[in-house]
C-alpha positions as a Markdown table, in Angstrom:
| # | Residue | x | y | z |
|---|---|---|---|---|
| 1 | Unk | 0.0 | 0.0 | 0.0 |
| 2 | Unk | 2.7 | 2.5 | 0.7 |
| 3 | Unk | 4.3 | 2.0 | -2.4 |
| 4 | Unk | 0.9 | 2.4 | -4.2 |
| 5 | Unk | 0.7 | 5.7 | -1.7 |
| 6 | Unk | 3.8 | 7.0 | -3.0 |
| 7 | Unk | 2.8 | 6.7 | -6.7 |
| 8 | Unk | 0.0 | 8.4 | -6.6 |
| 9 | Unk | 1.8 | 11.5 | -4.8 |
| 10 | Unk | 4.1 | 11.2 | -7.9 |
| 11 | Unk | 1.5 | 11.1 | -10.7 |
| 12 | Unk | -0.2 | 14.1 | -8.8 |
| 13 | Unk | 3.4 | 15.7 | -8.7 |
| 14 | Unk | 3.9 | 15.0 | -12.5 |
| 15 | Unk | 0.1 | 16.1 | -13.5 |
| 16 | Unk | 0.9 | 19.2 | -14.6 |
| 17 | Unk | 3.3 | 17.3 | -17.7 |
| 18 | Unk | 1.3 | 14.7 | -18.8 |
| 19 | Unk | 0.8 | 16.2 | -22.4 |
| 20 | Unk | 4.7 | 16.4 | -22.6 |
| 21 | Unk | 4.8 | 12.5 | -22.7 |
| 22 | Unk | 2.1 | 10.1 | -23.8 |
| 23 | Unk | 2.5 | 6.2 | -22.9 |
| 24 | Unk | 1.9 | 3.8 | -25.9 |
| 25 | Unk | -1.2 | 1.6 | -26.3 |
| 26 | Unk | -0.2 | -1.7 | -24.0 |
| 27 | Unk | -0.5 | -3.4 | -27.2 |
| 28 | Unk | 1.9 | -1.4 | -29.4 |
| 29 | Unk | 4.4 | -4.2 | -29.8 |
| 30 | Unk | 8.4 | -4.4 | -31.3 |
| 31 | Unk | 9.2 | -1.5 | -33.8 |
| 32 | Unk | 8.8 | -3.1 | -37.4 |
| 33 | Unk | 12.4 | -4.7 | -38.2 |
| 34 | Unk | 12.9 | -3.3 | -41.6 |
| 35 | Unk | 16.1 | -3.2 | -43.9 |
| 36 | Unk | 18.4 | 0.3 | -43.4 |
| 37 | Unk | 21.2 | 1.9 | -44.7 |
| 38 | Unk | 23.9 | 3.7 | -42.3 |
| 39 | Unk | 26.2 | 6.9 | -43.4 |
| 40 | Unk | 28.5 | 4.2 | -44.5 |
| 41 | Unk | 25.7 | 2.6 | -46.6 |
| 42 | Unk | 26.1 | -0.7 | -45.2 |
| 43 | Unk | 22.8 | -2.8 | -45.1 |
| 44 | Unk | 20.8 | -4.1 | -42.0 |
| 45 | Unk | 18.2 | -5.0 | -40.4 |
| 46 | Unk | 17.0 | -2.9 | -37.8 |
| 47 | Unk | 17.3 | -4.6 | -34.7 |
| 48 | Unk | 20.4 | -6.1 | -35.6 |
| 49 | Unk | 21.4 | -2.5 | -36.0 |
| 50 | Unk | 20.1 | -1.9 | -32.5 |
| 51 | Unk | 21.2 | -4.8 | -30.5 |
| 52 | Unk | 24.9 | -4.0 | -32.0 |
| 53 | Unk | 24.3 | 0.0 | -30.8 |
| 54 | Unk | 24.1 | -1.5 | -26.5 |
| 55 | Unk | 21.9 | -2.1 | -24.2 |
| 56 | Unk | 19.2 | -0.4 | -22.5 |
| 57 | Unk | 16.4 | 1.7 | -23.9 |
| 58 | Unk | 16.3 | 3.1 | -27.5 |
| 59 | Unk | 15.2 | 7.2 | -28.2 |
| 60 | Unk | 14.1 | 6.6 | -32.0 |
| 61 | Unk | 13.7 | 10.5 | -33.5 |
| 62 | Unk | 12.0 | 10.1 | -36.6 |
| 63 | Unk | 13.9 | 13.5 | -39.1 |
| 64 | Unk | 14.5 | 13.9 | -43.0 |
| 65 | Unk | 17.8 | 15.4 | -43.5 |
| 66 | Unk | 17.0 | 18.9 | -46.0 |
| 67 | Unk | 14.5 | 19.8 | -43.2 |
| 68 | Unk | 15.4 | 23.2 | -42.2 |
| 69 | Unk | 12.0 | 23.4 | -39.2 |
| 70 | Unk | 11.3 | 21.0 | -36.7 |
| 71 | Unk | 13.9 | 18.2 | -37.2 |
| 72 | Unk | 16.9 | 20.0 | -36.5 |
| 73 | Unk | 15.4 | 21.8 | -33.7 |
| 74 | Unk | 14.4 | 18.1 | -32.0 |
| 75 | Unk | 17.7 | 16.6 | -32.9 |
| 76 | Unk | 19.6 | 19.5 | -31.4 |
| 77 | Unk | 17.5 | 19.6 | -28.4 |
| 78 | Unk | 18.0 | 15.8 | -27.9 |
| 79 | Unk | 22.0 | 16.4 | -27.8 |
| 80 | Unk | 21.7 | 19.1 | -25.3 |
| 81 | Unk | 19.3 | 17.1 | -23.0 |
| 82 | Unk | 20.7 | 14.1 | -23.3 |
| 83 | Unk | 24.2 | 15.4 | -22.2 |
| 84 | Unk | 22.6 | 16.5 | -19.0 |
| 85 | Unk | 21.7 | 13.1 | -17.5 |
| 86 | Unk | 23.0 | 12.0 | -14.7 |
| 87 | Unk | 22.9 | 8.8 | -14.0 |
| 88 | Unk | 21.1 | 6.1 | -15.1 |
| 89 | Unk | 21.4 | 3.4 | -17.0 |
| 90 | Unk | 22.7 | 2.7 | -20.6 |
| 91 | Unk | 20.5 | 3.7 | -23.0 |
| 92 | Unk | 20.7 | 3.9 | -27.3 |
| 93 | Unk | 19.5 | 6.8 | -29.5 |
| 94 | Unk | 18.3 | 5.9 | -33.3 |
| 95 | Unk | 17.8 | 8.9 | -36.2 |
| 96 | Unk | 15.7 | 7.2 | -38.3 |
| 97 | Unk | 15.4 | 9.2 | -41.8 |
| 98 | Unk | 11.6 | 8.7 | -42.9 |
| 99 | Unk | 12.6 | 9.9 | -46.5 |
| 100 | Unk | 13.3 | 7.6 | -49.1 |
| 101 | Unk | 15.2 | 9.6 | -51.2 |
| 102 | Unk | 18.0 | 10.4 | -48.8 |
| 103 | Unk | 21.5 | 9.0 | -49.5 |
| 104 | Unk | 24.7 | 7.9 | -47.3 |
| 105 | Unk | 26.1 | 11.6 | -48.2 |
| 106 | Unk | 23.1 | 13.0 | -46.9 |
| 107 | Unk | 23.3 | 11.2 | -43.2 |
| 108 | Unk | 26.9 | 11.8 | -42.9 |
| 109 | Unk | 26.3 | 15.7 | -43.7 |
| 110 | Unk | 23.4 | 15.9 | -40.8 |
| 111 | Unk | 25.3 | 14.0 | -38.7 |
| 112 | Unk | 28.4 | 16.1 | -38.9 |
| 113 | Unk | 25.7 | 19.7 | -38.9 |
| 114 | Unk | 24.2 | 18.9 | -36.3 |
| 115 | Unk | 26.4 | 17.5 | -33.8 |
| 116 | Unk | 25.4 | 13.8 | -33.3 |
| 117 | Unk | 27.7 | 11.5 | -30.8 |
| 118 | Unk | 29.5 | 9.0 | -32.8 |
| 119 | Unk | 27.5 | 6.3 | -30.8 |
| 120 | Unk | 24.3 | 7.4 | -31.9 |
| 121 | Unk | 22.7 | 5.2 | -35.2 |
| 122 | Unk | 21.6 | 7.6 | -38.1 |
| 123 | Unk | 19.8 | 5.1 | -40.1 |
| 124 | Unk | 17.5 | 5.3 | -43.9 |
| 125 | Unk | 15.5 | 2.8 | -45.6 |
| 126 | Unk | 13.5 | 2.3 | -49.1 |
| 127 | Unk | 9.9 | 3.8 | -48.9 |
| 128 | Unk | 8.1 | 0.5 | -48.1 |
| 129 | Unk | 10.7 | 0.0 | -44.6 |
| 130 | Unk | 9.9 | 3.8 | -44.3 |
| 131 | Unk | 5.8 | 3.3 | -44.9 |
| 132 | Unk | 6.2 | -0.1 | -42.5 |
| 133 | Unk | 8.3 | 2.6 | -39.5 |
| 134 | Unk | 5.5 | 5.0 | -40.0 |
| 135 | Unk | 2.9 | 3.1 | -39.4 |
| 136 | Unk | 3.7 | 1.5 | -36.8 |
| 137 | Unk | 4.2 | 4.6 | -34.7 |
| 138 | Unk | 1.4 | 6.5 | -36.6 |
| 139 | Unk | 3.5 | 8.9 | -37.7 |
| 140 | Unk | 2.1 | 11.6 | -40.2 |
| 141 | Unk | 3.9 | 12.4 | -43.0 |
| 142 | Unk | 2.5 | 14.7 | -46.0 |
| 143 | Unk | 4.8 | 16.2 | -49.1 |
| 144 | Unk | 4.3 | 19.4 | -50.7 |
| 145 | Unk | 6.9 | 20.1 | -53.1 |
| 146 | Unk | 10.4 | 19.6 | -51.4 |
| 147 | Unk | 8.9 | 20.0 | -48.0 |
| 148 | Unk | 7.7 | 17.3 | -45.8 |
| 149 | Unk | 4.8 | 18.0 | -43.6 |
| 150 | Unk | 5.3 | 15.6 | -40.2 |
| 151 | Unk | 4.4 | 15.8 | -36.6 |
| 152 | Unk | 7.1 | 16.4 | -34.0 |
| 153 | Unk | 7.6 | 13.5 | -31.8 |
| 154 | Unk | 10.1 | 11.6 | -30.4 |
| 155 | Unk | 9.7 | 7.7 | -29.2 |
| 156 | Unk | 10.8 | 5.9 | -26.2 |
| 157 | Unk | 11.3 | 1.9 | -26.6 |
| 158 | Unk | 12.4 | -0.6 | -24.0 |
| 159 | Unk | 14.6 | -2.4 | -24.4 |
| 160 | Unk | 12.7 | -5.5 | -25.6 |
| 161 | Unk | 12.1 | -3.1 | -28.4 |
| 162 | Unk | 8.6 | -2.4 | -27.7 |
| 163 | Unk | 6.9 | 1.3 | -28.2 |
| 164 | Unk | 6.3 | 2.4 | -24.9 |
| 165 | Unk | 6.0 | 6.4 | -24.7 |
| 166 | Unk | 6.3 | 9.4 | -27.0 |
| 167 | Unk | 7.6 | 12.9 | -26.4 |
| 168 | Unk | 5.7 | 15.4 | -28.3 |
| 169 | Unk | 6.9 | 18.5 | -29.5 |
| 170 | Unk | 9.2 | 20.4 | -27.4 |
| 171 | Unk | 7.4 | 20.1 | -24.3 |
| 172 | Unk | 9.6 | 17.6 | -22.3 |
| 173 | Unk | 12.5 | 17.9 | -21.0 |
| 174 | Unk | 15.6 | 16.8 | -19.2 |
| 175 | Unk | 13.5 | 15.3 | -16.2 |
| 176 | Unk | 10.7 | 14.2 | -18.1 |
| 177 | Unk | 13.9 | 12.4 | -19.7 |
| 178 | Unk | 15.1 | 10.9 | -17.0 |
| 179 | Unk | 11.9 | 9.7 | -15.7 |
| 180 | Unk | 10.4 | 7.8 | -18.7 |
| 181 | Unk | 13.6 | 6.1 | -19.2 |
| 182 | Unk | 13.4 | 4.6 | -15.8 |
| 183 | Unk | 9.5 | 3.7 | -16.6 |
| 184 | Unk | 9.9 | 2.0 | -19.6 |
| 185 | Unk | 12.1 | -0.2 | -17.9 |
| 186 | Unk | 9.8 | -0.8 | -14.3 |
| 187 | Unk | 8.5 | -4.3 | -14.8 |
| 188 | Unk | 5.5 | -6.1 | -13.4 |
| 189 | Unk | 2.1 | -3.7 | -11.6 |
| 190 | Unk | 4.4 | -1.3 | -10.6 |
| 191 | Unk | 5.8 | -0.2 | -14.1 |
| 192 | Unk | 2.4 | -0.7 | -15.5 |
| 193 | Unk | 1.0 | 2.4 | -12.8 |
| 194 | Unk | 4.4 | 4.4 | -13.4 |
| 195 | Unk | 3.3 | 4.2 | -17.2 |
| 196 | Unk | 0.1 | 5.0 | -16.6 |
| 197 | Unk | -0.4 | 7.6 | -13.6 |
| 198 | Unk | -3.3 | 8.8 | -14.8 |
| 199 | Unk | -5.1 | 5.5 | -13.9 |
| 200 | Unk | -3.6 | 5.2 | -10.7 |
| 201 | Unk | -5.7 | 8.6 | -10.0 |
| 202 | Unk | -8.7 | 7.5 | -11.2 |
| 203 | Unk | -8.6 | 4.1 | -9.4 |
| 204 | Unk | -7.6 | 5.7 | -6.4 |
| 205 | Unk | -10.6 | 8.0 | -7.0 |
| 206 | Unk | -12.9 | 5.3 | -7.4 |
| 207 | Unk | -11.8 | 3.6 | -4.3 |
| 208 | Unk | -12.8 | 7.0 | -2.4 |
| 209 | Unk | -16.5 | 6.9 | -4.0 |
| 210 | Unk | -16.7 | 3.1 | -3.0 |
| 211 | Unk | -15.6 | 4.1 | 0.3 |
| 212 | Unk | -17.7 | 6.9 | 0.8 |
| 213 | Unk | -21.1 | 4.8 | -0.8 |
| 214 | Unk | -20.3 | 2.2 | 1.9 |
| 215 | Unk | -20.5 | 4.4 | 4.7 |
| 216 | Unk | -23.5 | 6.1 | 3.5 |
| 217 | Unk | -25.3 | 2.5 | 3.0 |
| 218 | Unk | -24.0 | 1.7 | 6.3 |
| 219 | Unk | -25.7 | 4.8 | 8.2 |
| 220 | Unk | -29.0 | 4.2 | 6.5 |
| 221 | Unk | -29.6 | 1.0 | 7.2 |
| 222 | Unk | -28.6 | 1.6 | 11.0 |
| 223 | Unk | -31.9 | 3.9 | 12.1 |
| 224 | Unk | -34.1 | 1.1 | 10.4 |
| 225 | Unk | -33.2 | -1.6 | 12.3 |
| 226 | Unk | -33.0 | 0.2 | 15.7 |
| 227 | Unk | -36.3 | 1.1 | 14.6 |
| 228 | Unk | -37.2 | -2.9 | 13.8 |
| 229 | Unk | -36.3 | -3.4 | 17.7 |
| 230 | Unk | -38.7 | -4.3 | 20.5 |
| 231 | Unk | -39.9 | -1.3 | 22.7 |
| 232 | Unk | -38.8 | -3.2 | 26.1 |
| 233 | Unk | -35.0 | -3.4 | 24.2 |
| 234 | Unk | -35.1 | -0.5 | 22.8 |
């Protein structure tokens, strides 16, 4: 019970960020293992490319390389927060290029622009391993012209390789970070409420109104059977 206690005083804590991070449906399952290319243009399959990368959870932030918006705003600001962990466990970062038509060149050039650790895995693949990633994380991606149109979010996998949060925008940050990393990794009831605060409020709720509908059944049943009593016990 305490440790129940102290998780809802953290999800009530934490409230106030919930749109920063959203958990993944229980159901989402392993990232599809399609067939990439690295800067070096040697071909993989995904998870081999992963499993080879460490141990530990895997960041996956979906970017095309000519965007000049969103993608090298979220890949900068994944370099700056991730340098600020302390702590922790290992954990393994994947760039994963939803554009088709970008080359080896083209990863080694955002690579070197933009800062990205050596250890970090800038991956492409062909437009039906890019359709396959996509989907799987319902990822919108419209083109008009030279520009493509995407939302901005970044995915958390454990290390099972399983879709277990996403980061939207640039509302998270360094602690939100931290946090989710741990989650994703908390097994059994436990890491199911840390993943899912929100229920651990409601349920906790609930067990208030059962509470409360108790004890108001209780006190009006009591004058009705004092009243069932004989006078002479009464």
């Amino acid at each position: 019970m305490r440790g129940l206690f102290l998780l809802l005083l953290i999800s009530l804590s934490t409230s106030v960020r919930a749109s920063s991070v959203v958990p993944a449906d229980s159901n989402a399952g392993q990232v599809p293992n399609v067939t990439v290319w690295d800067e070096s243009n040697h071909q993989d399959m995904l998870w081999n490319k992963i499993q080879a990368a460490g141990m530990g959870p895997v960041i996956v932030l979906p970017v095309y390389t000519r965007c000049t918006m969103s993608c090298p705003v979220l890949a900068h600001m994944l370099v700056q927060q991730t340098s600020q962990l302390n702590g922790g466990g290992p954990y393994r970062v994947v760039i994963f290029s939803f554009d088709p038509s970008d080359d080896a060149a083209a990863l080694r050039q955002f690579r070197e622009q933009k800062n990205i650790p050596a250890s970090w895995l800038l991956l492409r693949s062909n437009a039906a391993g890019v359709r396959r990633f996509c989907d799987f994380f319902h990822y919108s991606v419209l083109t008009e012209g030279p520009v493509m149109i995407h939302t901005n979010q970044i995915f958390l996998l454990n290390h099972d390789l399983r879709w277990r949060a996403s980061f939207i925008d640039e509302r998270w940050s360094v602690t939100d970070l931290q946090i989710w990393l741990k989650r994703v990794e908390t097994p059994g009831i436990l890491g199911w409420l840390a993943m899912n605060p929100q229920m651990l409020m409601l349920t906790g709720f609930g067990f208030m109104l059962l509470s409360a509908g108790i004890i108001f059944a209780v006190l009006l049943k009591r004058p009705r059977r004092e009243a069932s009593l004989p006078a002479n016990i009464r």
